[in-house]
C-alpha positions in Angstrom: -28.8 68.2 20.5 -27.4 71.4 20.8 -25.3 72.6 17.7 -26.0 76.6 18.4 -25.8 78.8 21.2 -24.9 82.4 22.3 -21.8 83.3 24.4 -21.4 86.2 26.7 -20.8 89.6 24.8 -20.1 91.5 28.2 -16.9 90.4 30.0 -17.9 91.6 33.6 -21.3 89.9 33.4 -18.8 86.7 32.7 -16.5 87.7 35.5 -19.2 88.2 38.0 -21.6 85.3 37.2 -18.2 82.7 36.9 -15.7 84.4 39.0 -12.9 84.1 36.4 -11.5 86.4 33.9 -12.6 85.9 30.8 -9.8 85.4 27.9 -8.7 88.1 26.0 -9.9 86.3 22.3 -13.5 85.6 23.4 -14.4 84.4 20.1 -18.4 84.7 18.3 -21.2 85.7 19.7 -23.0 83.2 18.1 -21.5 79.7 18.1 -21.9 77.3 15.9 -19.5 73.5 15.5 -16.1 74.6 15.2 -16.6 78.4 16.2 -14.3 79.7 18.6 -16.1 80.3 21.7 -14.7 80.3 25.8 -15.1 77.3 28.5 -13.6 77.5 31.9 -11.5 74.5 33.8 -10.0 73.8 37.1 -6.4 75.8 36.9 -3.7 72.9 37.0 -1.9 73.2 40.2 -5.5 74.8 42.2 -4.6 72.1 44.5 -1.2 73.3 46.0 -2.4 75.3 48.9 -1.9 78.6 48.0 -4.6 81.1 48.1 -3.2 82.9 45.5 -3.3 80.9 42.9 -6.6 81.0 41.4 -9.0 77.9 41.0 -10.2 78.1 38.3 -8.9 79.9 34.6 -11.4 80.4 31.5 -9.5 79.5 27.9 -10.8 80.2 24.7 -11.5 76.8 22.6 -13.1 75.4 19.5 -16.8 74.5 19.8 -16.5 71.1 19.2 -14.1 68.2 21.1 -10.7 67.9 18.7 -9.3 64.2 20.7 -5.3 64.1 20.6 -5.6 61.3 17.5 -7.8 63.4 15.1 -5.9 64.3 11.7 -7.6 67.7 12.0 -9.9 69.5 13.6 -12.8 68.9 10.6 -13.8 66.5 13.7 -15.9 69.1 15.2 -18.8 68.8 12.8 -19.4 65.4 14.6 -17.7 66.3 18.4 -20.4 69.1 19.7 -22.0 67.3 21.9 -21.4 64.1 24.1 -24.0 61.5 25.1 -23.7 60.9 29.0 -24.7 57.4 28.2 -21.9 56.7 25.7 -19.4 59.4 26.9 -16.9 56.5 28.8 -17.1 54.5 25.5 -17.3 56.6 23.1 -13.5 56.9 21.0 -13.8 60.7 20.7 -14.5 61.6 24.2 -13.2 58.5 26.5 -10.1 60.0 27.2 -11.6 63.5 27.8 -14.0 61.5 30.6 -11.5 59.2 32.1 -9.0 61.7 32.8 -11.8 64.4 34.4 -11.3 67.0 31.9 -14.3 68.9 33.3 -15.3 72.4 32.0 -17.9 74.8 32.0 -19.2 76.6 29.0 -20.8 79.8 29.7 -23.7 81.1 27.6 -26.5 83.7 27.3 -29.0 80.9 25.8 -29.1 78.1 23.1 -31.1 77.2 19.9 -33.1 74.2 19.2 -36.3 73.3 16.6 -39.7 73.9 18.4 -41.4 71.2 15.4 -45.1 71.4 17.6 -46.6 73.2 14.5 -45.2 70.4 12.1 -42.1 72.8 11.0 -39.3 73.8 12.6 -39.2 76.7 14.5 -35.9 78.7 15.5 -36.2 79.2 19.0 -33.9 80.2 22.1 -33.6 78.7 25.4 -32.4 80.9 28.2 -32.4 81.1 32.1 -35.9 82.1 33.3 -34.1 84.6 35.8 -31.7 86.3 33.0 -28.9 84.2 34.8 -26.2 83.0 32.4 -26.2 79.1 31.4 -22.9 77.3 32.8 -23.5 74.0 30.7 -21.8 71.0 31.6 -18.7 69.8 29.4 -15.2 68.1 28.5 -12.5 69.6 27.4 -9.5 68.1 25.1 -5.7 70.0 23.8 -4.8 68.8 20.3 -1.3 69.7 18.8 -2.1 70.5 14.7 0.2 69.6 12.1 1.8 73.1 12.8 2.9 72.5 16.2 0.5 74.6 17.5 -1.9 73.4 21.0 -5.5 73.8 20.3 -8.2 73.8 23.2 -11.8 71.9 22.5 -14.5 71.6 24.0 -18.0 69.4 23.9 -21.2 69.9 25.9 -22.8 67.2 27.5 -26.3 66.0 27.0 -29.1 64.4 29.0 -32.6 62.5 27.9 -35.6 64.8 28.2 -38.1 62.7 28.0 -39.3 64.0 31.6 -37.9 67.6 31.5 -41.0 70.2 30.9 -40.0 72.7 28.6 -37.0 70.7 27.0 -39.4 67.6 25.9 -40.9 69.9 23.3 -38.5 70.1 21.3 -37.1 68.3 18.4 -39.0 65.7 15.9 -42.1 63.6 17.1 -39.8 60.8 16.0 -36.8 61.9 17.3 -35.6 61.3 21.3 -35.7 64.4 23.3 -32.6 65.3 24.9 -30.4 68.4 25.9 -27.6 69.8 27.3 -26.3 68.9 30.8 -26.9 72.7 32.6 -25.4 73.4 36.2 -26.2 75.3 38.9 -24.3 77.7 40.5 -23.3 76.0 44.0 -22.8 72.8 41.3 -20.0 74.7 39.2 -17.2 73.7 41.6 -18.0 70.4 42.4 -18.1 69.2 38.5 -15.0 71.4 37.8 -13.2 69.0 41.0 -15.1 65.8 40.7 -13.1 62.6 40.0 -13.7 60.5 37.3 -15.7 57.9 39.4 -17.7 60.8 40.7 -18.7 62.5 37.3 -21.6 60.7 36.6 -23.5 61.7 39.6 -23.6 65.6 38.3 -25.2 65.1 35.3 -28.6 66.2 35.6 -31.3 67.6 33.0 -30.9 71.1 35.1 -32.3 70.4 38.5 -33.6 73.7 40.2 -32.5 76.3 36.9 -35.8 77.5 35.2 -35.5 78.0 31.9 -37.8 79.8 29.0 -38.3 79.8 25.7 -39.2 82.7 23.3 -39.5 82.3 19.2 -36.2 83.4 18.0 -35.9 86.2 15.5 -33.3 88.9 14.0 -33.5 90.6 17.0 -32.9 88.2 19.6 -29.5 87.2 17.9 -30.9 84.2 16.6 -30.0 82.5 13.2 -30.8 78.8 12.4 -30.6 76.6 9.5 
C-alpha cells in the first residue's frame, strides 16, 4: 500500500502532462497521510456545452480521504488508500464511489519496501519513460468544525500478485498490491465514467512501464 509518494515540483511539467493548471498552494513535495498534496477532477458543470469552460480543474487536497461524517480529519492515517475490492462497501469511501467522485493524483514516483534481502529497503517507483504517474483516485469535501470545506483524496489499489515489478514488493507474508496507475488516453474516461462503469478502469497499469531504483538522500526519498 502506498503511504508515500512525490508530487510534481515543476508547474508546467503538470500543465503539460495533465492539461490543467495546477493550484496555486501545491502543497509538499514529498507526501505522506495527511500532507497536502494536488488531485485533479472533472470541473462541475464540464457538461454544459460550452467550449470554454474547461473540463477538467486540479484542487489542492489532504492526502488521505476525510468522508463528510468524520469528527476530524485524524482519519487520514487510515484513508490513504482504498481497496478496489472493498471500495463500494467500505464506510469511508462508499459514498466517494457511488457518487463517481473520480480524480487523478499526479506524481513524479512513489515509495514502497523492497524486503527481497530480508529488510526493508526504501525504494522509488517511477514511469520507465520519465512520464509523470496520474494514479487512479476518489475524492471527498468535508466541512471542519470551523466551517471551513476541506478537499481529500485516496488512491486506489490493485492485487499484484501478477504484475512484474510491483510483486516484489512488500513482506513474503504480506499480499502484493499497488496503486491503480492510468494511462494517458485513460485519464478522461475515469475522470467521466459512471458509477456502474468505474470498475472496469481499474487496472494494475496496463501498457505504463515502470522502474525501480534504491532510494536515497538524493533521489528525494525518505522512509520510515
Amino acid at each position: 500500500m502506498c503511504s508515500h509518494y512525490q508530487a510534481l515540483k515543476e508547474r508546467e511539467r503538470y500543465l503539460r502532462h495533465f492539461g490543467v493548471e495546477p493550484p496555486p498552494e501545491m502543497g509538499k513535495l514529498d507526501l505522506w497521510p495527511g500532507y497536502l498534496g494536488t488531485f485533479i477532477r472533472r470541473r462541475p458543470h464540464a457538461n454544459v456545452g460550452d467550449d470554454a469552460v474547461p473540463q477538467r480543474e486540479a484542487l489542492p487536497g489532504l492526502f488521505g480521504l476525510v468522508p463528510h461524517w468524520s469528527a476530524d480529519a485524524t482519519i487520514t492515517r487510515h484513508t490513504y488508500n482504498a481497496r478496489s475490492e472493498t471500495v463500494a462497501a467500505k464506510p469511508s469511501f462508499r459514498d466517494a464511489w457511488r457518487h463517481a467522485q473520480h480524480c487523478i493524483i499526479p506524481a513524479e514516483a512513489f515509495y514502497e519496501p523492497d524486503w527481497r534481502t530480508g529488510k526493508p529497503i526504501p525504494t522509488r517507483i517511477a514511469r520507465a519513460d520519465g512520464e509523470p504517474l496520474g494514479i487512479a483516485g476518489l475524492w471527498s469535501v468535508w466541512k471542519s468544525a470551523k466551517g471551513d470545506e476541506v478537499h481529500s483524496y485516496t488512491m486506489l489499489t490493485v492485487n499484484a500478485d501478477d504484475h512484474p515489478l510491483m510483486r516484489l514488493f512488500h513482506k513474503p507474508t504480506d499480499e502484493k498490491r499497488m496503486v491503480v496507475i492510468l494511462p494517458e488516453e485513460r485519464y478522461q474516461d475515469w475522470l467521466t465514467a459512471r458509477p456502474e462503469q468505474s470498475m472496469a478502469l481499474i487496472h494494475h497499469s496496463p501498457g505504463v512501464p515502470l522502474h525501480a531504483v534504491q532510494a536515497s538522500p538524493t533521489n528525494g526519498a525518505l522512509f520510515s
